[in-house]
matplotlib code that plots the C-alpha trace (Angstrom):
import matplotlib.pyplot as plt

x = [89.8, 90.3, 88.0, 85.9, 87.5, 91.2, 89.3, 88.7, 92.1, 93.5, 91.1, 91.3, 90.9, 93.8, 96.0, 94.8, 95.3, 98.9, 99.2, 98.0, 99.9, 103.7, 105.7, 108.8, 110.2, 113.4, 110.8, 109.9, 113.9, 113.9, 110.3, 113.0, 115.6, 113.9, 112.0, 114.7, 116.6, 113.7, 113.3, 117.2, 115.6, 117.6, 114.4, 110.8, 108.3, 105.3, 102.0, 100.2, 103.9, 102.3, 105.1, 107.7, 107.8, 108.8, 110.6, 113.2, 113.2, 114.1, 117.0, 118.4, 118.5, 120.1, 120.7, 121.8, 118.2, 116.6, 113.5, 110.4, 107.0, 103.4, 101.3, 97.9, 97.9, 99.6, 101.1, 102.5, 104.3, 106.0, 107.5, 108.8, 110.2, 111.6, 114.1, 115.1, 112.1, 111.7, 107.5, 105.3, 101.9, 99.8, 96.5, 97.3, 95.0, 98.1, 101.0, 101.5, 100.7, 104.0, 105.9, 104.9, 108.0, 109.9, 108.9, 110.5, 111.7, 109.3, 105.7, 104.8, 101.2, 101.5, 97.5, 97.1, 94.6, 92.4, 91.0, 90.1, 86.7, 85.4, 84.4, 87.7, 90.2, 90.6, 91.6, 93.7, 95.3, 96.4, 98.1, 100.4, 101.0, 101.8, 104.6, 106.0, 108.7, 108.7, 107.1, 104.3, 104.1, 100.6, 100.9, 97.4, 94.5, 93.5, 90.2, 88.9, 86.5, 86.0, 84.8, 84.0, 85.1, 83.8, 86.5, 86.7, 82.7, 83.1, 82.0, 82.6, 86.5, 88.4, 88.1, 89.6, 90.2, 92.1, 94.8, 96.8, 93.8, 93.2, 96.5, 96.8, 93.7, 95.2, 98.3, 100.4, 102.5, 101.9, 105.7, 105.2, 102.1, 102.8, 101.5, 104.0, 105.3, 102.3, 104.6, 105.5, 102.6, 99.8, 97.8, 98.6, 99.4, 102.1, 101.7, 104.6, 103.9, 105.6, 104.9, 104.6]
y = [154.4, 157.5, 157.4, 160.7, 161.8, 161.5, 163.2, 166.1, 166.3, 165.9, 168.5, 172.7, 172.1, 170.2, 172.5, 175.7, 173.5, 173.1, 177.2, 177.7, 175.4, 176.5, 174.6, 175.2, 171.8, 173.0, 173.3, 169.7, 168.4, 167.8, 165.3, 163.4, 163.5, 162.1, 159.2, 158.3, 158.0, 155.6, 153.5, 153.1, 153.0, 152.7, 153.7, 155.8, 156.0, 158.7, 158.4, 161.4, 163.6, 166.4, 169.0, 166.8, 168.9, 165.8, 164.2, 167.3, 167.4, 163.5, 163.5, 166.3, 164.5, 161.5, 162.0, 158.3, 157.5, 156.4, 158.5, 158.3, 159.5, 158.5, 161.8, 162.4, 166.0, 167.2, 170.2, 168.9, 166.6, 169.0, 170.8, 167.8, 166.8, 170.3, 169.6, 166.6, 164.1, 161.0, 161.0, 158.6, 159.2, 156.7, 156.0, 154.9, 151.9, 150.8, 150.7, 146.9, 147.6, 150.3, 148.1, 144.6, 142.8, 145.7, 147.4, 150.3, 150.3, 153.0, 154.0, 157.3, 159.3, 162.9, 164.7, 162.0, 159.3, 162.1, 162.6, 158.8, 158.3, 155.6, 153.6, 153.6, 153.5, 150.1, 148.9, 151.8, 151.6, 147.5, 149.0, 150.9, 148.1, 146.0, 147.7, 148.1, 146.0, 146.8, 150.2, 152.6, 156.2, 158.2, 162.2, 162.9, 164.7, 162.1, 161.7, 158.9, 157.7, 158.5, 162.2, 163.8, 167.5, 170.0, 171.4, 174.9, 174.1, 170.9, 167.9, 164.5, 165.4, 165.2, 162.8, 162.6, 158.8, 156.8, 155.8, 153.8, 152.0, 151.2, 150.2, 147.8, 146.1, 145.5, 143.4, 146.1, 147.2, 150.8, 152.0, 155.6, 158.1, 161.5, 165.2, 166.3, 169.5, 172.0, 175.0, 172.0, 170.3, 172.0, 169.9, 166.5, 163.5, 161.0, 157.1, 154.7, 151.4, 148.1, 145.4, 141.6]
z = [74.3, 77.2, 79.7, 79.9, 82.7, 80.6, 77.4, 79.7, 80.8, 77.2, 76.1, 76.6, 80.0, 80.7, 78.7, 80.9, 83.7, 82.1, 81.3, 84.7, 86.8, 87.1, 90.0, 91.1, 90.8, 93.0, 96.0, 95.4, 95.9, 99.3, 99.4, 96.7, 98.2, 101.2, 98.8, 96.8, 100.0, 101.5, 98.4, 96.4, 93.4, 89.6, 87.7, 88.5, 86.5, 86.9, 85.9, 85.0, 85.2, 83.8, 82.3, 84.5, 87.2, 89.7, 86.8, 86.9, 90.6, 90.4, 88.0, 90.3, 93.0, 91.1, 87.5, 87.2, 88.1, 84.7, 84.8, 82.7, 82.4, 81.2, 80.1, 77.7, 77.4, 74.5, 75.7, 79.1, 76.7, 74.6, 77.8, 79.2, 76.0, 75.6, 78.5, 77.8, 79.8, 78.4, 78.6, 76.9, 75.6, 77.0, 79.6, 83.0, 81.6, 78.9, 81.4, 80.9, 77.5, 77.3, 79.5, 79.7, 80.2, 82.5, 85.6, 87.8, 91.1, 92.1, 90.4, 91.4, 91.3, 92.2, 91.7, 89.4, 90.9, 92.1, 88.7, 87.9, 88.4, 91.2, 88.5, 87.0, 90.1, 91.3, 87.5, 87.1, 90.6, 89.7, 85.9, 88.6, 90.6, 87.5, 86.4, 89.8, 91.1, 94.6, 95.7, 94.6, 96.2, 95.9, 96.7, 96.6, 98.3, 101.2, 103.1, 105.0, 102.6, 99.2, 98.5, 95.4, 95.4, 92.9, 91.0, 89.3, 88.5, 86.9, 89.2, 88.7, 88.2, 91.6, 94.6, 97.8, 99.0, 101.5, 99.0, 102.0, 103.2, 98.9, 98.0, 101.4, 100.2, 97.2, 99.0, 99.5, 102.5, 103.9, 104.6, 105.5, 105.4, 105.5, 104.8, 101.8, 101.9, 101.9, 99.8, 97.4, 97.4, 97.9, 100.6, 99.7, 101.7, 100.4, 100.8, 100.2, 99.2, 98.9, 97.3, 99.7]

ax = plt.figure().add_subplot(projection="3d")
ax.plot(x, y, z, "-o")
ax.set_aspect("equal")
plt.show()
């Protein structure tokens, strides 16, 4: 069963946000090039991928890479699928449901754990570390505690949060923290992960 912040993202709202939101996933090549560089990986998995704007930057950089994506909102789905993304729909909350035998070398959050309500993070932030086999990257809005941000007048749909500080208390290793790039990226910070 969603959670009701994942019914309002599967809803209307999330497929304006999906109208609305066009990247230019070439912009985004050189942040991969950089993490894929960083982390060697033969497989990434996103959760939350969206339309698979990443997921295309990814396969760019190295189309031998076997890339895959989790997603709930319908339409995002069909334009990943639509050039050629392998996306499944499922919850963050059923990734070792998906893949409970297999992980990938690198899980990957991009504006994705901001949505998940605080009641709902720490349980969805282990799912990512399950199906991890050695590193999880977060490109989210930071802040150095936990901040709930009203978003186009909904609240109760967007936090900032110290994702370093909440994955390292969860046993990880903080690799790197960095601002991404702003044109790419809006204003997110990017935390890389590895597992002890």
């Amino acid at each position: 069963m969603l959670t009701e912040q994942e019914q309002f993202w599967k809803g209307d709202f999330g497929s304006q946000y999906v109208a609305r939101n066009r990247v230019d996933w070439k912009a985004r090549v050189p942040f991969w090039t950089d993490i894929i560089d960083r982390t060697k990986p033969r497989s990434i998995l996103e959760v939350g991928c969206g339309s698979g704007w990443n997921l295309r930057a990814m396969r760019h950089v190295d189309p031998s890479i076997a890339v895959r994506g989790v997603e709930i909102n319908q339409d995002a789905l069909q334009e990943a699928a639509d050039v050629g993304l392998f996306v499944a729909e499922a919850s963050v909350f059923d990734l070792q449901t998906e893949w409970p035998e297999s992980g990938f070398d690198l899980v990957a959050t991009v504006g994705c754990l901001i949505h998940i309500s605080p009641a709902d993070i720490s349980r969805a932030m282990d799912q990512i570390i399950s199906v991890s086999n050695r590193y999880v990257l977060a490109v989210e809005y930071a802040d150095e505690t936990e901040v709930m941000v009203p978003y186009r007048d909904h609240t109760e749909r967007l936090w900032r949060r110290p994702f370093g500080k909440l994955y390292e208390a969860k046993g990880l290793n903080l690799v790197a923290e960095f601002d991404a790039p702003a044109d790419a990226f809006d204003r997110c910070r990017a935390f890389l992960c590895e597992k002890a």
